[in-house]
NUZABA-94982 format. One line per field, with one value per atom (N, C-alpha, C, CB): atom name; x, y, z. Coordinates in nm, 2 decimals, decimal comma. Each point is the difference from the previous one (the first is absolute). Last residue first. Glycine has a CB too. Example, Ala and Ser with C-alpha at 12.3 -4.5 7.8 and 13.67 -1.06 7.14 Angstrom:
2
a = [N_CA_C_CB_N_CA_C_CB] .
xx = [1,28_0,09_-0,08_0,12_-0,09_-0,09_0,09_-0,19] .
yy = [-0,22_0,11_0,11_-0,06_-0,51_0,12_0,12_-0,12] .
zz = [0,71_0,00_0,08_-0,22_0,21_0,00_0,00_0,12] .
end
This chain:
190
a = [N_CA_C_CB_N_CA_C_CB_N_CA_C_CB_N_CA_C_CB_N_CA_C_CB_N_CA_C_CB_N_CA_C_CB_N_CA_C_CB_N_CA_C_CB_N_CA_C_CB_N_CA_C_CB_N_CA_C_CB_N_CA_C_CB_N_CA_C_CB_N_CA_C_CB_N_CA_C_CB_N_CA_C_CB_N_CA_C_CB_N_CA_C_CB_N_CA_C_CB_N_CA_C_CB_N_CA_C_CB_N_CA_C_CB_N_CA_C_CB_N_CA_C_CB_N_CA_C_CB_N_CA_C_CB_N_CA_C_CB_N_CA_C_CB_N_CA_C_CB_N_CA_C_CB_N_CA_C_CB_N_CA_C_CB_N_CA_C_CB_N_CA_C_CB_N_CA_C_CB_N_CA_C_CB_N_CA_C_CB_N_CA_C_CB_N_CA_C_CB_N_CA_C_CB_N_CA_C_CB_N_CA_C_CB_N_CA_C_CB_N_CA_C_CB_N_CA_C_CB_N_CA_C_CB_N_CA_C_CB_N_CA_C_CB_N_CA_C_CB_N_CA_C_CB_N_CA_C_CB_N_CA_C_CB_N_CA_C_CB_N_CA_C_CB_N_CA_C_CB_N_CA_C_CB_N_CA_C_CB_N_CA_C_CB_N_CA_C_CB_N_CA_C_CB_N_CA_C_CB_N_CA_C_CB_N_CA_C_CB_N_CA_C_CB_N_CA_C_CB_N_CA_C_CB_N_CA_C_CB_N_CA_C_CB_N_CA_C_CB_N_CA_C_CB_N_CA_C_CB_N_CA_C_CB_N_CA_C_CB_N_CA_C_CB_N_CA_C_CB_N_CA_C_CB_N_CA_C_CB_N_CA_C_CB_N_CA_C_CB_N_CA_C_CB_N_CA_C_CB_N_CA_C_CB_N_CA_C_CB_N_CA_C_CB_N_CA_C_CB_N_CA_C_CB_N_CA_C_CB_N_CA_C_CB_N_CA_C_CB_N_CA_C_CB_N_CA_C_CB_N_CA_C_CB_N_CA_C_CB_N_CA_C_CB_N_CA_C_CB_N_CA_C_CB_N_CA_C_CB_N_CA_C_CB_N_CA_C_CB_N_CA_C_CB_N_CA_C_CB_N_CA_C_CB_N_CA_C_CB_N_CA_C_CB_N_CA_C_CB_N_CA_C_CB_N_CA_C_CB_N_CA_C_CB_N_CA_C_CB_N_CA_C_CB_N_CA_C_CB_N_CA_C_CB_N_CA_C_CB_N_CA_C_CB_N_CA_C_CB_N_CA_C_CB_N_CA_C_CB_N_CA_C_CB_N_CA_C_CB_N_CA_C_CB_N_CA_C_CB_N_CA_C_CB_N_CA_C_CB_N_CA_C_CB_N_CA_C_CB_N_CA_C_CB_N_CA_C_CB_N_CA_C_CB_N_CA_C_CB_N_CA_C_CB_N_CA_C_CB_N_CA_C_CB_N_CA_C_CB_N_CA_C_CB_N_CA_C_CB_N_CA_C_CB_N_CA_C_CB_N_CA_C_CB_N_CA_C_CB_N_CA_C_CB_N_CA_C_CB_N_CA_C_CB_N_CA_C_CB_N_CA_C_CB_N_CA_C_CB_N_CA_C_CB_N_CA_C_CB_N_CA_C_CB_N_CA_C_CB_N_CA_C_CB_N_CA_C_CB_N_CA_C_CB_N_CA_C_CB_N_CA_C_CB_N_CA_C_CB_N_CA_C_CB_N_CA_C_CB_N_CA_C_CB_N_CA_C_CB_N_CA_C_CB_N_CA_C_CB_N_CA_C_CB_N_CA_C_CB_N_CA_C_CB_N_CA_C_CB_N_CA_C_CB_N_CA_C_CB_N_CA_C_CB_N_CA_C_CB_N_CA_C_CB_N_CA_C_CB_N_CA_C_CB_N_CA_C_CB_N_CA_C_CB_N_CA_C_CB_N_CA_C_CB_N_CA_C_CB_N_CA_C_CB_N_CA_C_CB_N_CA_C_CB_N_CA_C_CB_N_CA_C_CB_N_CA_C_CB_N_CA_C_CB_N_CA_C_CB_N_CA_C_CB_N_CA_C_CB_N_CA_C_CB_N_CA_C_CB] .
xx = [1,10_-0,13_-0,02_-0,03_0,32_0,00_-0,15_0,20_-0,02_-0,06_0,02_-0,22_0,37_-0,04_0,00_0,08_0,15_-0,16_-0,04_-0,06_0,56_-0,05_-0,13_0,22_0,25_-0,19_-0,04_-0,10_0,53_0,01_-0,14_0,21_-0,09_0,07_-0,02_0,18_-0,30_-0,11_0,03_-0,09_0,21_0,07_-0,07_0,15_-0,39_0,10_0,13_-0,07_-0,43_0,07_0,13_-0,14_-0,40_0,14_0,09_-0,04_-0,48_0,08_0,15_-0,17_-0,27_0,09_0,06_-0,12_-0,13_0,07_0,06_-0,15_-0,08_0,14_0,08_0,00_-0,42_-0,02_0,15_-0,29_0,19_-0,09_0,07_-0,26_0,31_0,11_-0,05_0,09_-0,39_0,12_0,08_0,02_-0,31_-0,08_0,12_-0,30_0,39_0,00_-0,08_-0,03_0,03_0,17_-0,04_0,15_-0,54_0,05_0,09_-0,06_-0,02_-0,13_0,03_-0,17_0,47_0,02_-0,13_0,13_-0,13_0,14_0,00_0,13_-0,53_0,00_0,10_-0,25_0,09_0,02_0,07_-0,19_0,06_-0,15_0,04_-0,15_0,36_-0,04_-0,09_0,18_-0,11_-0,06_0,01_-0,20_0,36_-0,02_0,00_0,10_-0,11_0,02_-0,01_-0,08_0,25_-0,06_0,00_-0,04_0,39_-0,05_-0,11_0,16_0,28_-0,09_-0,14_0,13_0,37_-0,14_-0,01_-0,09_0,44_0,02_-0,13_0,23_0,11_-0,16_-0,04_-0,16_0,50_0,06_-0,12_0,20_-0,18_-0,06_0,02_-0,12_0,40_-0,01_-0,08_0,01_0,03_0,12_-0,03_0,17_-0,53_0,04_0,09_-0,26_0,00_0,12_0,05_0,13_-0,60_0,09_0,16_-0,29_-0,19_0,10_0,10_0,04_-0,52_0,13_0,05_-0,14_-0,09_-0,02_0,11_-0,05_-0,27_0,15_0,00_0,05_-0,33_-0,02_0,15_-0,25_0,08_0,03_0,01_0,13_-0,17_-0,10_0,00_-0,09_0,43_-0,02_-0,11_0,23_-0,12_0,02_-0,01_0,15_-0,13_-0,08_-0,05_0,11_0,24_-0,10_-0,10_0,09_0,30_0,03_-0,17_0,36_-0,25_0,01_-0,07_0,22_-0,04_-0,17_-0,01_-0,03_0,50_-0,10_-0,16_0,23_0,10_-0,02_-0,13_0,31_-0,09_-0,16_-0,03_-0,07_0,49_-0,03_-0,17_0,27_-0,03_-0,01_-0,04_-0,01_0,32_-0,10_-0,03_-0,05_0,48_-0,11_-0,13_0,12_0,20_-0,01_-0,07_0,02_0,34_-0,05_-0,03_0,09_0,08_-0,02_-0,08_0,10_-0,15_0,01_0,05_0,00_-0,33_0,13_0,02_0,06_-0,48_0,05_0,19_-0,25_-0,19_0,13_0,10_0,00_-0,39_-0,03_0,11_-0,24_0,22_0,03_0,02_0,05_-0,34_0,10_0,03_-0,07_-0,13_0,00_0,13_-0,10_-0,30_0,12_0,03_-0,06_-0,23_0,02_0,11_-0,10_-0,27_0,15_0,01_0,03_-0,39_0,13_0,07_0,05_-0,29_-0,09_0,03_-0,07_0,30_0,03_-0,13_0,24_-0,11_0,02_-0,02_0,19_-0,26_-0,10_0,09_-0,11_0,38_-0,14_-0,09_0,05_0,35_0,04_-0,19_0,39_-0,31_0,00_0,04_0,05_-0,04_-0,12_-0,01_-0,06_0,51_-0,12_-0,14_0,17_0,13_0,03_-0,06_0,17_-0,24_-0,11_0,09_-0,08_0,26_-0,15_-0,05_-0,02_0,41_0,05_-0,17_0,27_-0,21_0,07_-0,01_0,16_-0,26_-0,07_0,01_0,11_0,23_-0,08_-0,17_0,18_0,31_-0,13_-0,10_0,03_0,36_0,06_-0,10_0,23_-0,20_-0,11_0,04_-0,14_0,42_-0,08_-0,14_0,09_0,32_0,08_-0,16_0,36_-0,31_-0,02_-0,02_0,14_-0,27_0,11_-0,03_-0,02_-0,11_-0,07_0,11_-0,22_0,06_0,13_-0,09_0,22_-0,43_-0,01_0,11_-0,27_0,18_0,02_0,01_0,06_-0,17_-0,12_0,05_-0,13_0,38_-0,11_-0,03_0,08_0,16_-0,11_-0,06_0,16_0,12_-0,07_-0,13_0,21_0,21_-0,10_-0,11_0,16_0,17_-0,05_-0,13_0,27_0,01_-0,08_-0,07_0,15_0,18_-0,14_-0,11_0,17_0,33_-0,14_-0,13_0,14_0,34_-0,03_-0,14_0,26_-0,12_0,01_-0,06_0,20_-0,41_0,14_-0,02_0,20_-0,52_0,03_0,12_-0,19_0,09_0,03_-0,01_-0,15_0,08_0,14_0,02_0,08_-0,53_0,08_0,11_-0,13_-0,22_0,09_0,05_-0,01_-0,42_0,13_0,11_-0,08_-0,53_0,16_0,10_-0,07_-0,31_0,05_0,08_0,02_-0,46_0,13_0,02_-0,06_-0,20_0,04_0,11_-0,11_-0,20_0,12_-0,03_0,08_-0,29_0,02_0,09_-0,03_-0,05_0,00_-0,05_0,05_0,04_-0,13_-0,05_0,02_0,43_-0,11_-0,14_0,15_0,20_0,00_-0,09_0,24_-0,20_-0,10_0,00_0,04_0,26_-0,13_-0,13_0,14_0,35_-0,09_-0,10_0,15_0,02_0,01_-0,05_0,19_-0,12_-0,08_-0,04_0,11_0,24_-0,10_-0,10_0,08_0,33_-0,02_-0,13_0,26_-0,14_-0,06_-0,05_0,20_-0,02_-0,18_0,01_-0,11_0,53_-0,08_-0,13_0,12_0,19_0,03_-0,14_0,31_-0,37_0,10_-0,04_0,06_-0,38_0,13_0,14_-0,16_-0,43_0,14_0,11_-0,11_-0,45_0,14_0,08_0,00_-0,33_-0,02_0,09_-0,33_0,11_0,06_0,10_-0,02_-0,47_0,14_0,07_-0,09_-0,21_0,05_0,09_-0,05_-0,34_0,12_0,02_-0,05_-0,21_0,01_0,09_-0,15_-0,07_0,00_-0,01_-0,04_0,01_0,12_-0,03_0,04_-0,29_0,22_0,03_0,08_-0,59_0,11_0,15_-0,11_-0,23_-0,03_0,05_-0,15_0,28_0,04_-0,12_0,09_-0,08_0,11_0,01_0,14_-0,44_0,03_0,06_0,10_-0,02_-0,15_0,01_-0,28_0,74_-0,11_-0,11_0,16_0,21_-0,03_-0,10_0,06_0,27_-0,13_-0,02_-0,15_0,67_-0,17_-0,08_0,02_0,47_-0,08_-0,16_0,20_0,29_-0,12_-0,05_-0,03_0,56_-0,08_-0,17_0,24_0,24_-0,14_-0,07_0,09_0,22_0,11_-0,11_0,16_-0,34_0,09_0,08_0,00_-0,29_-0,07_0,07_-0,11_0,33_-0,01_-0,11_0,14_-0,07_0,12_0,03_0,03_-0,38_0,04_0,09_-0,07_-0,01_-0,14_0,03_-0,23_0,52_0,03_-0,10_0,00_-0,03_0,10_0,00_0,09_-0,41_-0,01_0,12_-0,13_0,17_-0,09_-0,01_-0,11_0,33_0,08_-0,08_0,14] .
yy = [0,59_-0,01_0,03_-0,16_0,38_-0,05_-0,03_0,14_-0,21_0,14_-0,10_0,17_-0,21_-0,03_0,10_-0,20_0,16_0,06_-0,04_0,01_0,10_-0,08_0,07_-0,08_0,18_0,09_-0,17_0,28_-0,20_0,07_0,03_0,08_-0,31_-0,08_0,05_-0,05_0,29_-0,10_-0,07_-0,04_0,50_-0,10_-0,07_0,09_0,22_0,06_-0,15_0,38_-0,42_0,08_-0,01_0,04_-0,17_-0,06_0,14_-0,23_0,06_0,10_-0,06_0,13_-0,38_0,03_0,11_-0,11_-0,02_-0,11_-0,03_-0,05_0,41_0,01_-0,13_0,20_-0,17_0,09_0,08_0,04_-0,35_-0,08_0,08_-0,08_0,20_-0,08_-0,01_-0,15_0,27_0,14_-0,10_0,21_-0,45_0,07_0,13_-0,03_-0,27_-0,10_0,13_-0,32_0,48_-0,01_-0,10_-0,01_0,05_0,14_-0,01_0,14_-0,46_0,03_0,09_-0,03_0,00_-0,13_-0,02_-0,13_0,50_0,00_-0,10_0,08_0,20_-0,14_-0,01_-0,06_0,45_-0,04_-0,11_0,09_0,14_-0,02_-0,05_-0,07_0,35_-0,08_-0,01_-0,03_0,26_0,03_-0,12_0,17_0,01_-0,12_0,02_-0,13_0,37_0,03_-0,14_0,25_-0,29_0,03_0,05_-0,12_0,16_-0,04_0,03_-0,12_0,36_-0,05_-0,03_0,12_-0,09_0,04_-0,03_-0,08_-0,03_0,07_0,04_0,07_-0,37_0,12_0,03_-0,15_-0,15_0,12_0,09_-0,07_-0,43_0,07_0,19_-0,23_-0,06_-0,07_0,09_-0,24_0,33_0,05_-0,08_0,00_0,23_-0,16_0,03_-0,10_0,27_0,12_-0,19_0,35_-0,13_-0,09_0,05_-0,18_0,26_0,07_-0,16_0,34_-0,25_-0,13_0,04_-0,23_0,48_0,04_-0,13_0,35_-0,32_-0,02_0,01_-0,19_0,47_-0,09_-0,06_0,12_0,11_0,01_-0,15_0,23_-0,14_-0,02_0,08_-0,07_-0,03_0,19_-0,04_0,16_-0,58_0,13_0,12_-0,11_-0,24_-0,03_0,12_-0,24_0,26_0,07_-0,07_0,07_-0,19_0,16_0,08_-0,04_-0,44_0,04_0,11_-0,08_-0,08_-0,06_0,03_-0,17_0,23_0,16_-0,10_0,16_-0,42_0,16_0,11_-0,05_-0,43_0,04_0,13_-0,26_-0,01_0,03_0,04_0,07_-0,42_0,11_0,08_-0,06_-0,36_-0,04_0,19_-0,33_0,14_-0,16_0,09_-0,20_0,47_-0,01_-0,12_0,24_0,02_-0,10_0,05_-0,16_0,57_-0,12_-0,13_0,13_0,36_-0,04_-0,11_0,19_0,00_0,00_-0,08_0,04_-0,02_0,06_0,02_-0,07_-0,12_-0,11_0,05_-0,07_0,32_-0,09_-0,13_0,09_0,42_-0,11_-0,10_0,12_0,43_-0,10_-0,11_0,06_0,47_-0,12_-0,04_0,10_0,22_-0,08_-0,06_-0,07_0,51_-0,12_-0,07_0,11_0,30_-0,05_-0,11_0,06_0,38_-0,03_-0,12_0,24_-0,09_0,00_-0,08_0,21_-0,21_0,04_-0,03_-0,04_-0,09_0,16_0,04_0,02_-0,48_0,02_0,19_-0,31_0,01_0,01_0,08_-0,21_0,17_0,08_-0,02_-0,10_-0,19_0,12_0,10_-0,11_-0,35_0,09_0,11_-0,15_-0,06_0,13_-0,05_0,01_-0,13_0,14_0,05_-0,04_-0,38_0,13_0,15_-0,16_-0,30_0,05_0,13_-0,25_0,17_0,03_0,04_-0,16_-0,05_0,12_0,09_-0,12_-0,40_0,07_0,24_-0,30_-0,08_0,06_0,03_-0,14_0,22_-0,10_-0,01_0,03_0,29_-0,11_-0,14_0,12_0,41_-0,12_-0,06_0,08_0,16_0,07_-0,13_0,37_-0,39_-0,04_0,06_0,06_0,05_-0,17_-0,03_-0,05_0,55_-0,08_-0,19_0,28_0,06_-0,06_-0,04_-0,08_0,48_-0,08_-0,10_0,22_-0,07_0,03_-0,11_0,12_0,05_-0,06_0,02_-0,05_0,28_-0,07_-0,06_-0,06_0,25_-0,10_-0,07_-0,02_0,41_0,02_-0,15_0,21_-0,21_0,03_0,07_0,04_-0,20_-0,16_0,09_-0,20_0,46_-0,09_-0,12_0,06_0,25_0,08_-0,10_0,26_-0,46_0,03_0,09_0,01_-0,18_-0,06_0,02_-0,11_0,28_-0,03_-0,08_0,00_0,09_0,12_0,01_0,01_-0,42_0,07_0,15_-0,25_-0,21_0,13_0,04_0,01_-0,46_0,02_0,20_-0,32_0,07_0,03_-0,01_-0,06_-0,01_0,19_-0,03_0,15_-0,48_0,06_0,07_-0,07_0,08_-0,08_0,09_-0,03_0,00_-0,06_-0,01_-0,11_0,39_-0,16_0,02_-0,08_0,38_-0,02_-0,13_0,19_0,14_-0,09_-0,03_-0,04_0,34_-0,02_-0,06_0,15_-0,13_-0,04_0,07_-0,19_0,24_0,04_-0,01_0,05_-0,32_0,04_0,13_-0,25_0,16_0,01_0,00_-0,10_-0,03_0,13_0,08_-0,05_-0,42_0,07_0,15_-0,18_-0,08_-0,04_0,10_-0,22_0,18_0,14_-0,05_0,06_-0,30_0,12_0,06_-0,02_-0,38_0,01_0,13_-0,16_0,03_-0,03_0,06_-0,17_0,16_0,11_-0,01_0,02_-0,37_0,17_0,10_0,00_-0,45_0,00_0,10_-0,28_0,22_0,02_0,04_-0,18_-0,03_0,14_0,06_-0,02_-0,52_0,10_0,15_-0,16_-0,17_-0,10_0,06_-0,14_0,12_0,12_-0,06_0,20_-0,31_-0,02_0,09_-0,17_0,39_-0,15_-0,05_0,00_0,40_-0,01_-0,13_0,30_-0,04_-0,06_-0,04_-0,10_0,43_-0,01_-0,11_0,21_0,03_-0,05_-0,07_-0,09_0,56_-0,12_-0,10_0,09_0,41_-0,05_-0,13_0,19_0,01_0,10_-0,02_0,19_-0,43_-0,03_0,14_-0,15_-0,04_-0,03_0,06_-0,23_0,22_0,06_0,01_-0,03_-0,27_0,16_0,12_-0,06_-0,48_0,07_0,14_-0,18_-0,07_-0,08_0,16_-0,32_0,24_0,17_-0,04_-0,02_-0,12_-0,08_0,11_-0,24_0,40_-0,02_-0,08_0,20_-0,17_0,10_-0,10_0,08_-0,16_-0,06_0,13_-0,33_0,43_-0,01_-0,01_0,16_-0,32_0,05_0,00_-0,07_0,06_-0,05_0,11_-0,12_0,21_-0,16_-0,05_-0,08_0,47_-0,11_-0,16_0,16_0,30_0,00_-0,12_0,24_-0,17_-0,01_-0,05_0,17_-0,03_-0,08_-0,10_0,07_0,40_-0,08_-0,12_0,16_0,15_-0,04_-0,07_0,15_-0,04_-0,09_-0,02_0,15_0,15_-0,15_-0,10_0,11_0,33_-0,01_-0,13_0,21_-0,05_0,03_-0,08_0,22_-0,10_-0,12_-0,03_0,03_0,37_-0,12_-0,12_0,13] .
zz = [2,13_0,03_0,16_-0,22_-0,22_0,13_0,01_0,10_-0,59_0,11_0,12_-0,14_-0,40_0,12_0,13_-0,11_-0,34_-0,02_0,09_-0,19_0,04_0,09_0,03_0,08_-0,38_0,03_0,05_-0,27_0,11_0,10_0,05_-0,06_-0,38_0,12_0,13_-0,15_-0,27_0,09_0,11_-0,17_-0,02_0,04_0,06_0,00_-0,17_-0,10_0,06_-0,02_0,06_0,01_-0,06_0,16_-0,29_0,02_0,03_-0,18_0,23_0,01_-0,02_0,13_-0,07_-0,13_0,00_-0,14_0,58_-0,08_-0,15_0,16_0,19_-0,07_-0,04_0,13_0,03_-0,13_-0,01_0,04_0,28_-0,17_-0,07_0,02_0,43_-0,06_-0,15_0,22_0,09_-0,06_-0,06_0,21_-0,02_-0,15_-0,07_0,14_0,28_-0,13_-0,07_0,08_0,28_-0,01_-0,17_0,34_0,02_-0,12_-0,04_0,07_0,28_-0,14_-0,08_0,11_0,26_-0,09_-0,11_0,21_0,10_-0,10_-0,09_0,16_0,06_-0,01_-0,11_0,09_-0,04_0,15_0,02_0,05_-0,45_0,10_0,13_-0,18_-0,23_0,04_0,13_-0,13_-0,41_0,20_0,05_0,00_-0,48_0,07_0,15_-0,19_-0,37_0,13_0,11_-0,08_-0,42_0,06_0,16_-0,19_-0,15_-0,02_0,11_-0,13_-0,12_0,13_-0,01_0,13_-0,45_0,01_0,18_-0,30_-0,13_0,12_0,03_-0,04_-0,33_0,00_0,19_-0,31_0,00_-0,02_0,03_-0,17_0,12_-0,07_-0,07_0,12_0,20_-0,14_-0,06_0,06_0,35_0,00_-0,20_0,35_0,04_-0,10_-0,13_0,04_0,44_-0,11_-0,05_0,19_0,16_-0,03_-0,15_0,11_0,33_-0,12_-0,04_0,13_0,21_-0,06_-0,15_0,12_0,38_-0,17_-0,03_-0,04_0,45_-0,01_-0,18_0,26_0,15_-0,08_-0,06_-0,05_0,56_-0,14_-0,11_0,11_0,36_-0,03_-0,11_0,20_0,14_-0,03_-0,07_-0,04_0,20_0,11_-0,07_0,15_-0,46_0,10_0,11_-0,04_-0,28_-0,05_0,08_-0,24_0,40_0,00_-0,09_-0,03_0,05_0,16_-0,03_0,13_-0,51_0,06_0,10_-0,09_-0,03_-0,08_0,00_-0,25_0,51_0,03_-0,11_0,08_-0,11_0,00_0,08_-0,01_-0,31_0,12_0,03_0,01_-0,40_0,03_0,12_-0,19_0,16_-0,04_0,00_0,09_-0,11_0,02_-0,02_0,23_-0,45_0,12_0,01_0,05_-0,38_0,01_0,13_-0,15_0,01_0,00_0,00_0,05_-0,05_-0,11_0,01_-0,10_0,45_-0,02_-0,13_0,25_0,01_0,06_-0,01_0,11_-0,32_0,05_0,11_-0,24_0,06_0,08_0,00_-0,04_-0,07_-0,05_0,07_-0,13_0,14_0,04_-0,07_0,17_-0,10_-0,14_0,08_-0,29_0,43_0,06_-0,13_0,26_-0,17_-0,10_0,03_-0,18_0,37_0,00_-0,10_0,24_-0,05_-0,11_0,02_-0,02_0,37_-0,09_-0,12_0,10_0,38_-0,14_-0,03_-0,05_0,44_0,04_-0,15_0,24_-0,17_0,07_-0,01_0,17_-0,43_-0,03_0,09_-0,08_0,27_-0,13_-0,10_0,00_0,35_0,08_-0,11_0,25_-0,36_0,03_0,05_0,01_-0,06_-0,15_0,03_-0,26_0,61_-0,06_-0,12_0,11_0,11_0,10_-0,07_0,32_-0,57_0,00_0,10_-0,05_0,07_-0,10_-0,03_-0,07_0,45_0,01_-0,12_0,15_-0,09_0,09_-0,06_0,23_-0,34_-0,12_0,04_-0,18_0,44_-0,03_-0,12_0,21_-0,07_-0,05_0,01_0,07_-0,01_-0,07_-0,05_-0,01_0,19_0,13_-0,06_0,05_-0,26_0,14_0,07_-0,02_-0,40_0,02_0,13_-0,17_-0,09_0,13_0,03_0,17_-0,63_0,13_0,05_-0,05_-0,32_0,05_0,12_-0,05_-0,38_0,13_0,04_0,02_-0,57_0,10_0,16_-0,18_-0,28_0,08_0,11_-0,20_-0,14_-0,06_0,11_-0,25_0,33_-0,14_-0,02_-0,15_0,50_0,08_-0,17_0,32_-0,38_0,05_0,02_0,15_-0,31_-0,09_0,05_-0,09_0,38_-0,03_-0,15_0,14_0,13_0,09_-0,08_0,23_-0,39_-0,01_0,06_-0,03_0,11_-0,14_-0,07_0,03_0,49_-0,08_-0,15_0,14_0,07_0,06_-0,07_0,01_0,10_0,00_0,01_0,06_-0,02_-0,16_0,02_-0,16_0,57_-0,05_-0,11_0,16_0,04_-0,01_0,00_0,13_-0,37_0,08_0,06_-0,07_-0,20_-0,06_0,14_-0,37_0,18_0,10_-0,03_0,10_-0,39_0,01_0,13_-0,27_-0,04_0,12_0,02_0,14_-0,56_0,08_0,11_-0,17_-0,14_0,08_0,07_-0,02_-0,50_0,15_0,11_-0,11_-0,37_0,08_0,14_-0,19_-0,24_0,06_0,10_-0,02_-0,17_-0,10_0,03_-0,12_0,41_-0,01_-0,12_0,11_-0,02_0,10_-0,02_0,17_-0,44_0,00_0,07_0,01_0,06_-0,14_0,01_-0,20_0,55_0,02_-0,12_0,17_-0,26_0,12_0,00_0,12_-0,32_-0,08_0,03_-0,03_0,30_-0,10_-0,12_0,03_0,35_0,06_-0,12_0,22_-0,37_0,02_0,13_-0,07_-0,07_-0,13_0,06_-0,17_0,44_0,02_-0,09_0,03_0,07_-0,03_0,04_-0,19_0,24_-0,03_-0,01_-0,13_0,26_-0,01_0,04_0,06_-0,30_0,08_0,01_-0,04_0,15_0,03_-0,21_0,25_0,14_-0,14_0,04_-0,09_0,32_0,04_-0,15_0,27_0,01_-0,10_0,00_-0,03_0,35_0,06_-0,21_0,40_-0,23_-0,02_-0,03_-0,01_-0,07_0,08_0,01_0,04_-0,42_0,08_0,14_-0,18_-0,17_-0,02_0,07_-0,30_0,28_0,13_-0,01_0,02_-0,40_0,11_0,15_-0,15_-0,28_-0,01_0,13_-0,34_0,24_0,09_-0,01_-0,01_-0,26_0,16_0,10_-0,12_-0,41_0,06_0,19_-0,28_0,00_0,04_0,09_-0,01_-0,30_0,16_-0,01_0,09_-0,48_0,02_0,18_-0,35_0,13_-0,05_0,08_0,02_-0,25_0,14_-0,05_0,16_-0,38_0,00_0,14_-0,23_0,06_0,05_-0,03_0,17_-0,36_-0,05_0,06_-0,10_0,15_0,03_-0,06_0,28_-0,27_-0,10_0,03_-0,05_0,42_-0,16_-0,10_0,03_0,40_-0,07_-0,10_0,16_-0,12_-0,01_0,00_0,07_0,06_-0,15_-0,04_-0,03_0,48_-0,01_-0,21_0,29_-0,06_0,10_-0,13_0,35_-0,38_-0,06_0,02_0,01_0,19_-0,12_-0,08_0,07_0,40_-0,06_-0,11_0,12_-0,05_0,03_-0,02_0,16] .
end
């Protein structure tokens, strides 16, 4: 099924860039983030992408997108249901995947720092929390809807220091173009 996933959309024209060397000693333990996400498109991009690397990777996603007809699909590509109602802080969301880091040898978060395909004022800082506290590295993937190429870029440790670190992650998504620009807001909580 990866396989299948991960060719498919090859054949649709997208290229997958080579890993930045940085990052390929961390990518199975460590916080991922995929950057812009404007649409439905950039899961399925996403997803072959990684699946080509063979990654498994794990994402958050709701537990009322689990149902009958969907649970066993989400749960192949990686997804972990989360109760809003129990980590409705983003306190919560963070001590739940460190705590998925710290019992795992194995893990790979891949998050989207807008935290939703809408417009947001500004991107959230949970996934800087989350690789602060588990003392993982932050891999800066990205999926550039113009050029049609899909990669992850360097690895990036932060240091603690949000408002020092936040301008360099950004740089290096300052020519990414996503697939609805109107909906991608490059700004960060300060």
């Amino acid at each position: 099924m990866n396989k299948v996933w991960s060719n498919t959309i090859k054949c649709l024209g997208w290229t997958y860039d080579p890993v930045d060397p940085t990052s390929l000693p961390y990518i199975h333990h460590c916080v991922i983030i995929m950057a812009p996400h404007t649409s439905n498109a950039d899961f399925f991009v996403g997803a072959g992408f990684l699946f080509s690397l063979q990654i498994e990777a794990r994402i958050f996603i709701k537990k009322e997108s689990f149902n009958f007809f969907t649970r066993h699909f989400l749960k192949a590509c990686g997804a972990i249901p989360v109760d809003r109602a129990h980590a409705r802080s983003a306190e919560g969301m963070v001590n739940t995947a460190v705590k998925h880091f710290n019992e795992n040898e194995r893990f790979t978060l891949v998050l989207t720092p807008e935290g939703t395909r809408k417009r947001v004022k500004r991107w959230k800082r949970g996934f800087y929390q989350i690789a602060c506290q588990a003392n993982v590295p932050i891999l800066l993937s990205y999926i550039d809807f113009k050029s049609k190429h899909v990669g992850i870029g360097p690895a990036f440790f932060p240091t603690g220091d949000f408002n020092a670190d936040m301008p360099k992650i950004m740089k290096f998504y300052e020519n990414i173009s996503p697939k609805h620009p109107e909906k991608y807001n490059k700004y960060y909580e300060q």
